[in-house]
N, C-alpha and C positions, 0 to 999 in steps of 0.2 A: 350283520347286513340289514341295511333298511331300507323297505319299499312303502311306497304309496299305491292306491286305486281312488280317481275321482268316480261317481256313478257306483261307489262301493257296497251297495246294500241292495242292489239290481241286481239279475241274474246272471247277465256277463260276470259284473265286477265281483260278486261271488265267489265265481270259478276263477278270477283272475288271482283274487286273495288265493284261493288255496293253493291254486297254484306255485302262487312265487313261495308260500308258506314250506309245501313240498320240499322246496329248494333250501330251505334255512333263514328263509327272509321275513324279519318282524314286518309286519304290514299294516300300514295305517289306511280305515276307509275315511273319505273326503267324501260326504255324503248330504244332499239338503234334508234327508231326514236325521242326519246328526246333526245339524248345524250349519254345514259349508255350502256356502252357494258360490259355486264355480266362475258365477258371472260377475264377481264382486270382487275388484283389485286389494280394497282394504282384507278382502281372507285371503288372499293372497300372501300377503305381504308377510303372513303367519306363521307361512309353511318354510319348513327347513332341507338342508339337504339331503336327500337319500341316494340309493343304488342305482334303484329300479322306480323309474313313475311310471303310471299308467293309466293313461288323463283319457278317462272311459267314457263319461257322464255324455251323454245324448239326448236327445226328444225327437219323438216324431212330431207333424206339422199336426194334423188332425183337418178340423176346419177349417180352409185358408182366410182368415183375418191378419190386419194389422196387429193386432196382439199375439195372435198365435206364432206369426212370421218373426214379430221383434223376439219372442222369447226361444223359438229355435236356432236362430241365428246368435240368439245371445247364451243358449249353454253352449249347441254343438260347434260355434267358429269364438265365440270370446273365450269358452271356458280352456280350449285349447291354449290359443295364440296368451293369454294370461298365464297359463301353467309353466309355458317353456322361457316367457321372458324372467319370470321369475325363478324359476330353476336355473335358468343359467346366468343367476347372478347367485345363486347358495350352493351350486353342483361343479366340483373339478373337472371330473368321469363321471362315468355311467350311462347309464339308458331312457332314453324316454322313448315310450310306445303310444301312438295317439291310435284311438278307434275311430276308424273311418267305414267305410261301408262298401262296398261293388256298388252302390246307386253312387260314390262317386268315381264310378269308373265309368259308367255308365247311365242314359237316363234311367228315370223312376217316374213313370206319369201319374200317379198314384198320389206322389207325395213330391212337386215341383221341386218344394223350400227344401226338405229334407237333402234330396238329392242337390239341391245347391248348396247345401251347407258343406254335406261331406266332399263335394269337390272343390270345397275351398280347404277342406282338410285338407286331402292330398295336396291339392300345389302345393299348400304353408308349408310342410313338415319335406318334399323334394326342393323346397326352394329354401328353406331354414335352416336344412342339415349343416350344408359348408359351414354357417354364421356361428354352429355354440359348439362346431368343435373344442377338443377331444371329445365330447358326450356323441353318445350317438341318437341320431334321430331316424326313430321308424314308425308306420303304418300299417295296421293291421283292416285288410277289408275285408269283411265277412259277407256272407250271401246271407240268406232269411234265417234265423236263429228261435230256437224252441224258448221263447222267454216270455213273459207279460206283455212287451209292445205289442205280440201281433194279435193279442186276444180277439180283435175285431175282425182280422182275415183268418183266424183261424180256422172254420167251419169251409171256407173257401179252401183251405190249400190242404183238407184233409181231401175233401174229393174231390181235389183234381189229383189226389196224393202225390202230391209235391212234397220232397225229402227237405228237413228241414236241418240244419246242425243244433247241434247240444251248447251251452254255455261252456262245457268243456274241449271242444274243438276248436274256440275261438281264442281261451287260453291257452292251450296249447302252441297253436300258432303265435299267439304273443313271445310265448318264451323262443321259440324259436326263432323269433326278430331280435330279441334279446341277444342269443346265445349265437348267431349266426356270425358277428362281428362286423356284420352291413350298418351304413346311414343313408337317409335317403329313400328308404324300397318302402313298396307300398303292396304287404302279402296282400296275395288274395288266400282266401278261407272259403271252399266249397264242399259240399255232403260228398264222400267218397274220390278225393281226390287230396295229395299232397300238398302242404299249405307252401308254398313260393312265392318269392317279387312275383309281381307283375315287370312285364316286359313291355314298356311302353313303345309304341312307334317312333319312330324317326319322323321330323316333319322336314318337309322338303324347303333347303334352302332358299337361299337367293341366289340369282344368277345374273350375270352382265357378257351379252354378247355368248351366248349358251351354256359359260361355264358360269360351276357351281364358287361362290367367292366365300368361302368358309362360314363361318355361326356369327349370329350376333353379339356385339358385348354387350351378354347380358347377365355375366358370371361377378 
């Protein structure tokens, strides 16, 4: 069995390696400090088919500039939406897990771009699944994670002692989008509580003359 991790030398992608490792699965990391930059269709084009993908690789915004903004929007929503079109021209079956975040489930005023990127994770990967069936397509959203990104709020979220997850909680949860046999769902990942879909709301239809006239075709 063969898996991949993009963002593989990160502390997520790490745990995500050993994870799938755990399980019997040779794992390749897709890493800009190996070589792979996520945002470039020609390395694309490179990658073969495996089991398991796990298209990790993120940034946060930092500064808000035009260069900060083109390059988080160009790992965290190209490096995605490039993994899966080309996976699902080398992948029969299997799984793809993308990392998304609860800032997109939610805002982040923090980090505007961030938080827009990963809600453009989520839609892609709920609105993408139907398209590369048999594979299945999931999401993993984490809350704040004990890694290198936050080195900057760290001193902040010790004394407000804010609970943080391990890189290992967040793989965990991956496998369990893996192994769960859902497409589509978008875990959430929180400190002491059991990783699950997210349960989105129902948006309220349209109506003619008070009643409800079913969903849009937007399937």
């Amino acid at each position: 069995m063969r898996a991949l991790v993009t963002g593989g030398e990160g502390g997520i992608g790490r745990a995500l390696r050993s994870r799938l490792e755990r399980e019997g699965y040779a794992v390749e990391s897709l890493d800009l400090t190996t070589g792979f930059d996520v945002t470039s269709p020609e390395a694309w084009e490179r990658v073969g088919a495996v089991d398991v993908a796990c298209l990790n690789a993120g940034v946060l915004t930092g500064e808000l500039t035009y260069e900060t903004y083109r390059r988080a929007v160009g790992v965290n929503v190209d490096g995605i939406v490039l993994g899966v079109l080309r996976l699902r021209e080398v992948m029969d079956a299997g799984a793809i897990v993308a990392t998304a975040s609860l800032a997109g489930l939610t805002g982040m005023p923090s980090d505007p771009v961030y938080s827009l990127t990963k809600h453009a994770v989520v839609g892609f990967v709920r609105s993408m699944a139907p398209q590369v069936a048999p594979i299945r397509l999931n999401a993993v959203c984490p809350g704040i994670a004990d890694t290198p990104m936050i080195d900057g709020q760290r001193a902040e979220l010790a004394a407000a002692a804010f609970p943080l997850l391990t890189p290992g909680d967040v793989a965990e949860a991956m496998w369990r989008a893996v192994s769960a046999g859902g497409t589509g769902e978008c875990w959430f990942v929180q400190p002491g509580r059991e990783p699950a879909p997210f349960t989105f709301p129902n948006l309220p239809g349209p109506r003619v003359d008070g009643e409800r006239v079913g969903e849009p075709p937007l399937g």
